[in-house]
Biopython code that builds the backbone (N, CA, C, O; Angstrom):
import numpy as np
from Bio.PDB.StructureBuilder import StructureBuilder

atoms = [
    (1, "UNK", "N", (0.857, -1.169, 0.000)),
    (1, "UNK", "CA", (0.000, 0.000, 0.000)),
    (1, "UNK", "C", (0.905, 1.235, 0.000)),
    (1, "UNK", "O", (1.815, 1.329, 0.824)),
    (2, "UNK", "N", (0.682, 2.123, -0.858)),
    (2, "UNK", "CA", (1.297, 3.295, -0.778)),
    (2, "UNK", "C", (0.289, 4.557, -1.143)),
    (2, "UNK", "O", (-0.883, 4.338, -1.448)),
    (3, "UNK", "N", (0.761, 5.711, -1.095)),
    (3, "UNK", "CA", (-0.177, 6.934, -1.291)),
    (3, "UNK", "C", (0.789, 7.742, -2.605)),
    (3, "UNK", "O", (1.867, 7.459, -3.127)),
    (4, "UNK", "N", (-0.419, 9.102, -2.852)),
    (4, "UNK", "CA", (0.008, 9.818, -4.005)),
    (4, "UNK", "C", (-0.663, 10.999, -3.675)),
    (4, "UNK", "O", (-1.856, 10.879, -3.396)),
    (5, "UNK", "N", (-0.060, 12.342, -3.639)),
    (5, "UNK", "CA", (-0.867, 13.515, -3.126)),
    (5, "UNK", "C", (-1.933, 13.836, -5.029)),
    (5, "UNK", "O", (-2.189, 12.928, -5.819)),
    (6, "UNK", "N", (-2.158, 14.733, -5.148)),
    (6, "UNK", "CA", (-3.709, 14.823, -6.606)),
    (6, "UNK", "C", (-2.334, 14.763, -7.493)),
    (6, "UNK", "O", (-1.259, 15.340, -7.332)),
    (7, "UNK", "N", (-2.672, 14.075, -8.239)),
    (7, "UNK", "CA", (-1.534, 13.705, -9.799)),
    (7, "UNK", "C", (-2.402, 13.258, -11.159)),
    (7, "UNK", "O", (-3.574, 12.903, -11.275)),
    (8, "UNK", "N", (-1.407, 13.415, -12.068)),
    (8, "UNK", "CA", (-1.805, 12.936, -13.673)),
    (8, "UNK", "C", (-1.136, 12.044, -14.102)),
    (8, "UNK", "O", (0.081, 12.155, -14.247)),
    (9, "UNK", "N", (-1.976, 10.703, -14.466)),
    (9, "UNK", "CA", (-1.441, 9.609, -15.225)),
    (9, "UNK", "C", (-1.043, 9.720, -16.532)),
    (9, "UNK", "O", (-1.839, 10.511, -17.037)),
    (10, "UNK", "N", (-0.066, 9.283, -17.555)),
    (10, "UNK", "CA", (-0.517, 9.427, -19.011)),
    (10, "UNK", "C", (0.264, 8.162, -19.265)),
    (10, "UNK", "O", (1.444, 8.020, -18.945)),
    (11, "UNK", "N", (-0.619, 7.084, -19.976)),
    (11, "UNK", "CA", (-0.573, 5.765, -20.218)),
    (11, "UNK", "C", (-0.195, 5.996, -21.840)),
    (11, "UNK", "O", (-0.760, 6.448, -22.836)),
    (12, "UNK", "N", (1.176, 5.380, -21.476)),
    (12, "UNK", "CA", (2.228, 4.736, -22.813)),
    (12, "UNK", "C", (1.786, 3.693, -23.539)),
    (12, "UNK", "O", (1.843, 3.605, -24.766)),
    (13, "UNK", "N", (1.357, 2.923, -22.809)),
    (13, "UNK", "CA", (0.752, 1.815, -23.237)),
    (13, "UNK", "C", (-0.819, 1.145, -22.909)),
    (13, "UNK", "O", (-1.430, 1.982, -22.245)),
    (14, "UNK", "N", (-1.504, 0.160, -23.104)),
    (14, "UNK", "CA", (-2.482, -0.019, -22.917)),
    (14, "UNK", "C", (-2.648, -0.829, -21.297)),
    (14, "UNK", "O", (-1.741, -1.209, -20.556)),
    (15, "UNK", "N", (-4.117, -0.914, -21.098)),
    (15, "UNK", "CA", (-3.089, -0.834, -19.658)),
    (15, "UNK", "C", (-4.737, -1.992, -19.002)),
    (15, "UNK", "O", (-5.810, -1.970, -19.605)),
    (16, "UNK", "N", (-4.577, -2.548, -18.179)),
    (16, "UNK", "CA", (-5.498, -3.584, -17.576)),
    (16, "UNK", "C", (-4.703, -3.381, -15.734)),
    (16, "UNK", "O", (-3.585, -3.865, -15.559)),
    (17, "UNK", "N", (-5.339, -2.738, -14.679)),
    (17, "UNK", "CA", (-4.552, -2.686, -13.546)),
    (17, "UNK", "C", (-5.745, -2.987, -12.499)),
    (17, "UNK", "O", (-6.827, -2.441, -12.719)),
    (18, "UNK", "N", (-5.576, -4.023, -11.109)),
    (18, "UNK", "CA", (-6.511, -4.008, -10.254)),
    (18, "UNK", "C", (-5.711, -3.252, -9.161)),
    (18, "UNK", "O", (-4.528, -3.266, -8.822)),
    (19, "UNK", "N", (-6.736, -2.637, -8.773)),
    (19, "UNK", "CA", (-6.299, -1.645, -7.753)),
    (19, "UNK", "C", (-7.259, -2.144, -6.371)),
    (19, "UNK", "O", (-8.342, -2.725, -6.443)),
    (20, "UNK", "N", (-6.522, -1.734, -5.090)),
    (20, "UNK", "CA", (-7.171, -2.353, -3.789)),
    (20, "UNK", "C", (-7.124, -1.220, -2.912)),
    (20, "UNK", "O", (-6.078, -1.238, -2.263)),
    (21, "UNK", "N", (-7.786, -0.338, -2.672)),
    (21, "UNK", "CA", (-7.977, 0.665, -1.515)),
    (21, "UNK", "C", (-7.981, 0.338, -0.103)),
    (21, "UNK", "O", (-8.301, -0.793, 0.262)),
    (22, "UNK", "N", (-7.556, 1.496, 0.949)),
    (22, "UNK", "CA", (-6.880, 0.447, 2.022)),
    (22, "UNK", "C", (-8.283, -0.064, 3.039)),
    (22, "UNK", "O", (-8.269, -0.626, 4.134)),
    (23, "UNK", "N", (-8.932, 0.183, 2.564)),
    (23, "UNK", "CA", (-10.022, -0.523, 3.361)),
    (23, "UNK", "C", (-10.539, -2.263, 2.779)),
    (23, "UNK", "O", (-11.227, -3.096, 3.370)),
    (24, "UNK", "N", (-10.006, -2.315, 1.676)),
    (24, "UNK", "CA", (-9.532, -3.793, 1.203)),
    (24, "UNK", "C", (-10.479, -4.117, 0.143)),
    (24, "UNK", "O", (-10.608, -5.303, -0.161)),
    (25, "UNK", "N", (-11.358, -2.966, -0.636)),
    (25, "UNK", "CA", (-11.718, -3.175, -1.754)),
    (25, "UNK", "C", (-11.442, -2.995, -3.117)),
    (25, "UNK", "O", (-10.684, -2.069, -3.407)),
    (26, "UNK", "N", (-11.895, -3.681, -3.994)),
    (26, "UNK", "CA", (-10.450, -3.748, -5.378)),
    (26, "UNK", "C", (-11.774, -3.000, -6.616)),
    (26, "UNK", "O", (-12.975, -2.732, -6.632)),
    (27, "UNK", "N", (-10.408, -2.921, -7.632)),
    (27, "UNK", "CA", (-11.000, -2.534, -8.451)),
    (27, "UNK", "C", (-10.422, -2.654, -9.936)),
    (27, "UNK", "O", (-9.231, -2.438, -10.161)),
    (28, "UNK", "N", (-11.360, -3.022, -10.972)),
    (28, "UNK", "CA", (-10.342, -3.295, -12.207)),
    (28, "UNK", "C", (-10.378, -2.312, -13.117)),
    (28, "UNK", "O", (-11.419, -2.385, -13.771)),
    (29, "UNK", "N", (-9.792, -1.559, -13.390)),
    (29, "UNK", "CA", (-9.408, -0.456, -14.548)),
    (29, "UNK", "C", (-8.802, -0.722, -16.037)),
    (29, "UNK", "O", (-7.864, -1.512, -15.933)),
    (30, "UNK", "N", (-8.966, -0.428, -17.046)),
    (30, "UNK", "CA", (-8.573, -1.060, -18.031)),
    (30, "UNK", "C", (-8.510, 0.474, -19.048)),
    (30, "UNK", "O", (-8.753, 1.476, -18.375)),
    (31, "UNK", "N", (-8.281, 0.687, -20.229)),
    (31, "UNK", "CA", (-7.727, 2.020, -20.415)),
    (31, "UNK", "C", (-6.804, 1.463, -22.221)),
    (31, "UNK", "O", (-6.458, 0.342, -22.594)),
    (32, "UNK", "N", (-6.720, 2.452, -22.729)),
    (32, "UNK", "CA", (-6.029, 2.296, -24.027)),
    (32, "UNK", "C", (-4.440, 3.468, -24.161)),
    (32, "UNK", "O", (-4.329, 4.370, -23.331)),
    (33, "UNK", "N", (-3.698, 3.341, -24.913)),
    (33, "UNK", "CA", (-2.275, 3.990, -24.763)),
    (33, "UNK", "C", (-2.885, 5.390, -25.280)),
    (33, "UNK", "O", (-3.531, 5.731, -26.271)),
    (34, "UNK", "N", (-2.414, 5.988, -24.226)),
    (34, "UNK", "CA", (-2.521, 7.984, -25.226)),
    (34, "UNK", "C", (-3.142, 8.311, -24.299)),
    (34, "UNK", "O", (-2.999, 9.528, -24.184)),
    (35, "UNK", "N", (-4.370, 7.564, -22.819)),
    (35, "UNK", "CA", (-5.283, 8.155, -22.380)),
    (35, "UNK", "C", (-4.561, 8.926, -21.502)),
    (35, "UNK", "O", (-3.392, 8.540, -21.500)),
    (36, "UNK", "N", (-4.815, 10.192, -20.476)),
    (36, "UNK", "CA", (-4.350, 10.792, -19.143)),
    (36, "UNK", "C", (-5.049, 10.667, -18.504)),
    (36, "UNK", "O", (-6.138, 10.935, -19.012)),
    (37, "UNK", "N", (-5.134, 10.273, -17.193)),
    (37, "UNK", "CA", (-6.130, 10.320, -16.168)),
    (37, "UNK", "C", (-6.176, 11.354, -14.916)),
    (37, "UNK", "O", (-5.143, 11.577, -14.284)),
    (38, "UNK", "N", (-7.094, 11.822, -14.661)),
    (38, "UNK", "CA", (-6.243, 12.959, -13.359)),
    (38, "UNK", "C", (-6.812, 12.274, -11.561)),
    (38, "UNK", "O", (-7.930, 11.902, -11.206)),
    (39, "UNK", "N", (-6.204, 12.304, -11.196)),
    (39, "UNK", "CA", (-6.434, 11.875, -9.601)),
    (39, "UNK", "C", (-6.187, 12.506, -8.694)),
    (39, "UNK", "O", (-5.055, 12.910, -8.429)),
    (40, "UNK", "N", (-7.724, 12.829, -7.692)),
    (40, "UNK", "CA", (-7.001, 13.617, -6.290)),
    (40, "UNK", "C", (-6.124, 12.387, -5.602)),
    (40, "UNK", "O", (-5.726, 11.322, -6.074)),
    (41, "UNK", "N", (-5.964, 13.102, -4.023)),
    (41, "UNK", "CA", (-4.758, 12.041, -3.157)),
    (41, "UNK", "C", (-5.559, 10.823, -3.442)),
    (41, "UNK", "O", (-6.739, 10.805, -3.792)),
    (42, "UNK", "N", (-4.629, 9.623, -3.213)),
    (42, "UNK", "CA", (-4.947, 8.523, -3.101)),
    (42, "UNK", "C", (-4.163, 7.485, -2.542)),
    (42, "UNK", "O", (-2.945, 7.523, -2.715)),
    (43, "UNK", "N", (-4.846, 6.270, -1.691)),
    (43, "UNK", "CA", (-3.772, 5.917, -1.112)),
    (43, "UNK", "C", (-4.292, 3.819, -1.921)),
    (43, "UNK", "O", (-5.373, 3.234, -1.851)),
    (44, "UNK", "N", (-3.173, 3.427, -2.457)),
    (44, "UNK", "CA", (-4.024, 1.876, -2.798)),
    (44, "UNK", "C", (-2.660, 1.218, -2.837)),
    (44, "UNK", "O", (-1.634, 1.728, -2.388)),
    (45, "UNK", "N", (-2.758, -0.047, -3.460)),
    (45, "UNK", "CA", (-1.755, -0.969, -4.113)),
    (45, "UNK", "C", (-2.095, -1.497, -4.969)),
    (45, "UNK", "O", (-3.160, -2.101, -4.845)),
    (46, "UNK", "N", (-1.414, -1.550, -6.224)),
    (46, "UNK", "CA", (-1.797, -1.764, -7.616)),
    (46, "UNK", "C", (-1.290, -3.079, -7.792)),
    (46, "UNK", "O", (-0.466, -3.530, -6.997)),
    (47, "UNK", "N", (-1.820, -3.919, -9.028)),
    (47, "UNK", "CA", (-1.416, -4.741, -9.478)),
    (47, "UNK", "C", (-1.714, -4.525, -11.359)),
    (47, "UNK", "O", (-2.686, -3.945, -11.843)),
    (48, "UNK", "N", (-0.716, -5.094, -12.039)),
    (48, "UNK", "CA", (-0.644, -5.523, -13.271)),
    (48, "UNK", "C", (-1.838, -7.111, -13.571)),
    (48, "UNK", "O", (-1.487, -8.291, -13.593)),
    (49, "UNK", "N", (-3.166, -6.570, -13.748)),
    (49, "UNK", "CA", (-3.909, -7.719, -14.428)),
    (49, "UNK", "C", (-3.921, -8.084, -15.745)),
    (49, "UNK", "O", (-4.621, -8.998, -16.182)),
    (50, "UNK", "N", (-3.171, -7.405, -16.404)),
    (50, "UNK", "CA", (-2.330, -7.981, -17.618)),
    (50, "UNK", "C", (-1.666, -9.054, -18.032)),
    (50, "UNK", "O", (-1.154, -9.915, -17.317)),
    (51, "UNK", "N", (-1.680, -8.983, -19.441)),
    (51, "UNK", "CA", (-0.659, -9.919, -19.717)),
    (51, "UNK", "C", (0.728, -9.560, -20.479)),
    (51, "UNK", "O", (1.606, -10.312, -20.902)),
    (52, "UNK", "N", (0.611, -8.118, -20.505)),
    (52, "UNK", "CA", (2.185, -7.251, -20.812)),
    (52, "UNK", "C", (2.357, -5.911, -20.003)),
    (52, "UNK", "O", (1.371, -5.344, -19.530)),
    (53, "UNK", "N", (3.449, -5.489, -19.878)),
    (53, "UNK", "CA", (3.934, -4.453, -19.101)),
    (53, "UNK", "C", (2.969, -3.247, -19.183)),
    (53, "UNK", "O", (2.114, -3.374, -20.061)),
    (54, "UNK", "N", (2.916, -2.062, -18.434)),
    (54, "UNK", "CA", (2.536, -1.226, -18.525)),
    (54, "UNK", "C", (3.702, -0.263, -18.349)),
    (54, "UNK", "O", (4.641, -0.655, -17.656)),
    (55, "UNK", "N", (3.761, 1.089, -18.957)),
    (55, "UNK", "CA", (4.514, 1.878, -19.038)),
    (55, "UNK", "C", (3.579, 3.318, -19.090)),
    (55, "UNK", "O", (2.642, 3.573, -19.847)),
    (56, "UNK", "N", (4.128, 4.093, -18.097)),
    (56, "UNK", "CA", (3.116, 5.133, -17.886)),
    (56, "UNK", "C", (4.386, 6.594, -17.094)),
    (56, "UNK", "O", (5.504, 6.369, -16.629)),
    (57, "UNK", "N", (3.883, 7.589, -17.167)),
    (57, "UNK", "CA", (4.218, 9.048, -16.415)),
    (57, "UNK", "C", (3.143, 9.359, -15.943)),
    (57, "UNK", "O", (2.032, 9.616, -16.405)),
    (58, "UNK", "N", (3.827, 9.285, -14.435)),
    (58, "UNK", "CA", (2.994, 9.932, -13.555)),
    (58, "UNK", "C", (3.524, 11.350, -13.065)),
    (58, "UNK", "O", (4.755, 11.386, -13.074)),
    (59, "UNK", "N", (2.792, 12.774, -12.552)),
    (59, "UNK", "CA", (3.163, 13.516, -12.054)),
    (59, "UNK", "C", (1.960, 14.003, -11.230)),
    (59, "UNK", "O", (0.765, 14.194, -11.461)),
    (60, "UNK", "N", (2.965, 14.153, -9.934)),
    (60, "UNK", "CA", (2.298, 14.354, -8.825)),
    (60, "UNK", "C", (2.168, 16.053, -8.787)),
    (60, "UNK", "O", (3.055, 16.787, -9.222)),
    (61, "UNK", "N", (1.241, 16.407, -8.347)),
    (61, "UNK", "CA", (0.958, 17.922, -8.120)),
    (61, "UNK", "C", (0.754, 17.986, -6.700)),
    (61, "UNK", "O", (-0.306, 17.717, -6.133)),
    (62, "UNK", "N", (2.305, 18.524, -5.907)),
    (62, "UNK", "CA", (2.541, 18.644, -4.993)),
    (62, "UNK", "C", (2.178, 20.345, -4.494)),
    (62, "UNK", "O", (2.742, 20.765, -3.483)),
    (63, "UNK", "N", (1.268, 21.211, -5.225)),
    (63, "UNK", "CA", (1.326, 22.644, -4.848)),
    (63, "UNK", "C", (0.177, 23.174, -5.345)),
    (63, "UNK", "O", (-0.633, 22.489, -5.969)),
    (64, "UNK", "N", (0.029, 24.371, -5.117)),
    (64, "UNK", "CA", (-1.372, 25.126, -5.823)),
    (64, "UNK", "C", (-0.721, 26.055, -6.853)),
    (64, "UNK", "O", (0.223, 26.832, -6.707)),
    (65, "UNK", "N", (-1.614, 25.723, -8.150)),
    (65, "UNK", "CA", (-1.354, 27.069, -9.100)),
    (65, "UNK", "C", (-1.474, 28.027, -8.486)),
    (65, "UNK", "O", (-2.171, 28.174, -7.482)),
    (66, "UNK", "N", (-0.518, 29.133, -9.245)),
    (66, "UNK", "CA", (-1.026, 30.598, -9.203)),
    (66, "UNK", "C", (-1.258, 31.560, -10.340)),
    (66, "UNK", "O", (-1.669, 32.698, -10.112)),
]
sb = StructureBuilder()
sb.init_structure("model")
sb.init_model(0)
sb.init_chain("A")
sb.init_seg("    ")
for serial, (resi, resn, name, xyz) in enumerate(atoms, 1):
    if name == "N":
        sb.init_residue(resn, " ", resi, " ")
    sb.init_atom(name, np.array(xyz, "f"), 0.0, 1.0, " ", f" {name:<3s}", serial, name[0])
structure = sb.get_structure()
């Protein structure tokens, strides 16, 4: 389990991931290469439900615009 303060995904590749929030419920996400996703904080542990790598940039937005 780890956390992420609000960040943007942008998926390199296509992507199949179950995700488990810490109260111990999961979730399956699935997604095509090119998409961005935006996320407030979050705290889970991911898994690869795939059957090839995923490759992705994440950036965390650690501050407030001005």
């Amino acid at each position: 389990m780890h956390s992420h303060p609000p960040n943007v995904v942008y998926y390199a590749t296509d992507y199949k991931i179950k995700t488990t929030s810490p109260d111990g419920k999961t979730a399956l996400r699935e997604g095509k290469a090119g998409t961005a996703v935006s996320f407030g904080p979050v705290a889970h542990a991911l898994e690869n439900a795939g059957t090839t790598e995923i490759h992705l940039v994440q950036i965390e937005l650690k501050g407030t615009a001005k």
